[in-house]
C-alpha positions in Angstrom: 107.2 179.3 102.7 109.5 177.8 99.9 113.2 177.7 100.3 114.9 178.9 97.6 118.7 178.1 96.9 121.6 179.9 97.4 124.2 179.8 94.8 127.7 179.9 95.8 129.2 183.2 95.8 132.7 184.7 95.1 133.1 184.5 98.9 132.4 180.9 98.9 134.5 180.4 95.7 137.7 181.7 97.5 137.5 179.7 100.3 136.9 176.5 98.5 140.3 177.5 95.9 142.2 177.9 99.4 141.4 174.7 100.9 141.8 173.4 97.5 145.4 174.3 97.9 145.5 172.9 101.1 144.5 169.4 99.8 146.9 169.3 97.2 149.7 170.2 99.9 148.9 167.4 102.4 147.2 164.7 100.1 150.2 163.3 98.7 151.7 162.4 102.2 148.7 159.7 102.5 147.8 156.3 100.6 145.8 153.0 100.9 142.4 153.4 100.7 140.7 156.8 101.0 136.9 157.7 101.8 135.3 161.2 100.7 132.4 161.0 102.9 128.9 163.2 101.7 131.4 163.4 98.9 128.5 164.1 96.2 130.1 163.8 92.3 133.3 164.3 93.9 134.0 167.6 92.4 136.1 170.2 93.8 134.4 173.0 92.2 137.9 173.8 89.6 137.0 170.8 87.1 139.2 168.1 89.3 137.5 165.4 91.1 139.4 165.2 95.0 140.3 161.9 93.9 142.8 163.1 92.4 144.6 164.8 94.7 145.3 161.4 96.5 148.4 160.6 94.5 148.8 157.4 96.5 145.5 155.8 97.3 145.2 152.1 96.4 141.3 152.1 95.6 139.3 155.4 96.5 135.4 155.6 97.8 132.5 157.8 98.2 129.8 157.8 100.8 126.5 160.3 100.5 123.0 160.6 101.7 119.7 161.5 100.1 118.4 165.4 99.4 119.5 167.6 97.2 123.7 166.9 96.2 122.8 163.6 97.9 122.9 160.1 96.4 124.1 160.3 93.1 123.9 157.1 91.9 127.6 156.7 90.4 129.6 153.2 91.1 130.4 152.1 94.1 129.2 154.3 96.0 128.2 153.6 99.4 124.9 154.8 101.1 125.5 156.5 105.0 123.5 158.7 107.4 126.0 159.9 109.7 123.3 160.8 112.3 122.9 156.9 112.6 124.9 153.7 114.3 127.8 153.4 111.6 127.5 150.0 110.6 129.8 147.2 111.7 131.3 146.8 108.1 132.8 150.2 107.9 134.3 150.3 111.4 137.9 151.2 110.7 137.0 150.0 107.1 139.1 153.4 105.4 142.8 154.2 105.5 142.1 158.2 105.6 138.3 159.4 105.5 137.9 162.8 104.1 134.9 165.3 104.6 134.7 168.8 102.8 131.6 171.1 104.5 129.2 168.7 105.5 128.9 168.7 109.4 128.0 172.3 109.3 124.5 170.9 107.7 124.2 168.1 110.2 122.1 168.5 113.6 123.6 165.9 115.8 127.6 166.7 114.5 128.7 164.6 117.6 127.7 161.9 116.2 128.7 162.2 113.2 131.9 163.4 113.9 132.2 160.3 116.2 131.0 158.1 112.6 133.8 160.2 110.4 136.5 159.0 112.9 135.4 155.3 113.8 135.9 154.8 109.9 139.2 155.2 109.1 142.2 153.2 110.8 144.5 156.0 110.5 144.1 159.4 109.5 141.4 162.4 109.2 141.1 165.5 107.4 137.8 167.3 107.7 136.9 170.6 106.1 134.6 173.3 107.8 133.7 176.5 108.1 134.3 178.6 110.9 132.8 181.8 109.1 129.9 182.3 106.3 126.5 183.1 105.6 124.2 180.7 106.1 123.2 178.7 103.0 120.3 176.3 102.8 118.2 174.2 100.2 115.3 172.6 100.9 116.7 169.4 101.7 119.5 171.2 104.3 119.8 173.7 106.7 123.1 174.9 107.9 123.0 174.3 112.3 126.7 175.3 113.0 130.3 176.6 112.6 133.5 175.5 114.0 136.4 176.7 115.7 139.8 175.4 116.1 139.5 174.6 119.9 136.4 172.6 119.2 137.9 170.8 116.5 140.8 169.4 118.5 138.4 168.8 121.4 136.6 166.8 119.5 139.4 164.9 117.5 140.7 164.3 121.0 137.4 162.8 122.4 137.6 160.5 119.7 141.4 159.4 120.5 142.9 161.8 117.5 145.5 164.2 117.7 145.1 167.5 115.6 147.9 167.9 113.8 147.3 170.2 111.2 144.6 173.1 111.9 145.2 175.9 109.1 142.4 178.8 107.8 142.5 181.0 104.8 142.5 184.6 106.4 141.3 187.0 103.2 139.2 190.1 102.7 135.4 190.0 102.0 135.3 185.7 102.1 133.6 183.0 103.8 137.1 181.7 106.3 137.0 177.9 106.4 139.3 175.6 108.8 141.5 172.7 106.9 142.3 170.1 109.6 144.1 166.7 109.5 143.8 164.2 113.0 145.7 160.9 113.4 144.8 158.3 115.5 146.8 158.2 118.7 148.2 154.6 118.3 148.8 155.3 114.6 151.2 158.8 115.2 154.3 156.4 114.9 153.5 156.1 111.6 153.7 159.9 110.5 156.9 161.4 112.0 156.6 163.9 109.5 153.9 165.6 111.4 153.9 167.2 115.2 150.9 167.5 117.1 148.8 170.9 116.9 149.3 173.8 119.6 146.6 176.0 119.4 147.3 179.5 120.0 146.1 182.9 119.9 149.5 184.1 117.6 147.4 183.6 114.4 143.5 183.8 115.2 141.0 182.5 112.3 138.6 185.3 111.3 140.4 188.2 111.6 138.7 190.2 109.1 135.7 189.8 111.5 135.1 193.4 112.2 138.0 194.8 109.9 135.4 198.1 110.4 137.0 198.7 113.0 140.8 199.3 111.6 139.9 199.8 108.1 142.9 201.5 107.1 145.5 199.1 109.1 143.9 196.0 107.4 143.8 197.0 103.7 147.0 198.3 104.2 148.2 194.7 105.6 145.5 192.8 102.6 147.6 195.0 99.8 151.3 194.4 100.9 150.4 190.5 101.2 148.7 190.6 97.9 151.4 192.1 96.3 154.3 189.6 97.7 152.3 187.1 96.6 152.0 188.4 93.1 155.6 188.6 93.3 156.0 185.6 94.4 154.0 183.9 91.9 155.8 185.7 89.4 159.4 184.2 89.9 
């Protein structure tokens, strides 16, 4: 049976604006050298490369694998399998590693996770999604989706502290999960953040099941919509 390809939605398009938003907000707190890992051309999908949202960086670095939106071939880019042993050489190598929606396509995520964190010296931020349709090619498959809790258990296996966990909560869109870790030795160094409590005051995917309270929902979707027209407005 052939695969065939699933192009990106409006759903998909949404989400990917929103954490766009989210990069922009947090980017400019970081610098030294940054590492957009499985980082492809390094496009965020509104005609800016995420390179630029890094204000600060002091040089800036792409890692990718082979398949389709694999190895792309541009300069200085470094080859990585996060299923394997990360080698030596990048250990710590990366002032802040970023990852946008990749380790929903990889099978052992542990592991890579584990690769995503041994990289940097400092600081985290990873991308996923805890709700969409499941999109493959025929060089990827799509094996899970995250939750908050799992994301700060694993950040904490790997000596991080979640400090930032945030999800886009719209009608009718793929919901994905912005998070930034520190390392625990390193949370001296960014007094301007607090570490995470995760609660149930403000569950991602709440429009899971809006069926259910139609009425109460598009009612709450409309009255945000508006402010924020407003609000953009002024």
């Amino acid at each position: 049976m052939k695969i065939k390809n699933i192009k990106h939605s409006g759903k998909f398009r949404k989400a990917r604006i929103w954490s766009n938003k989210m990069l922009s907000k947090y980017a400019t707190f970081f610098e030294g050298d940054i590492c957009n890992i499985s980082g492809w051309l390094d496009e965020d999908k509104e005609g800016k490369k995420y390179s630029d949202y890094f204000e600060n960086k002091k040089n800036y670095y792409i890692t990718n694998y082979g398949g389709w939106r694999g190895f792309s071939g541009t300069e200085g880019e470094i080859f990585l399998d996060l299923e394997k042993e990360l080698p030596k050489e990048l250990e710590k190598r990366f002032d802040v590693t970023f990852n946008h929606t990749t380790l929903e396509h990889i099978y052992d995520v542990k592991k890579a996770f584990e690769n995503i964190c041994k990289m940097t010296k400092d600081v985290s931020i990873i991308i996923v999604p805890f709700l969409q349709e499941a999109h493959i090619s025929e060089s990827y498959k799509d094996f899970w989706r995250f939750t908050p809790f799992v994301m700060e258990r694993m950040y904490e296996e790997n000596n991080f502290s979640l400090v930032v966990c945030e999800h886009n909560n719209e009608f009718n869109t793929a919901t994905y999960l912005f998070c930034i870790a520190i390392r625990n030795d390193k949370l001296h160094n960014y007094k301007m953040f607090k570490k995470v409590k995760l609660d149930n005051n403000n569950p991602a995917g709440e429009w899971l099941g809006y069926d259910r309270d139609i009425k109460t929902k598009l009612e709450k979707y409309i009255v945000t919509k508006l402010d924020f027209i407003k609000r953009e407005k002024k």
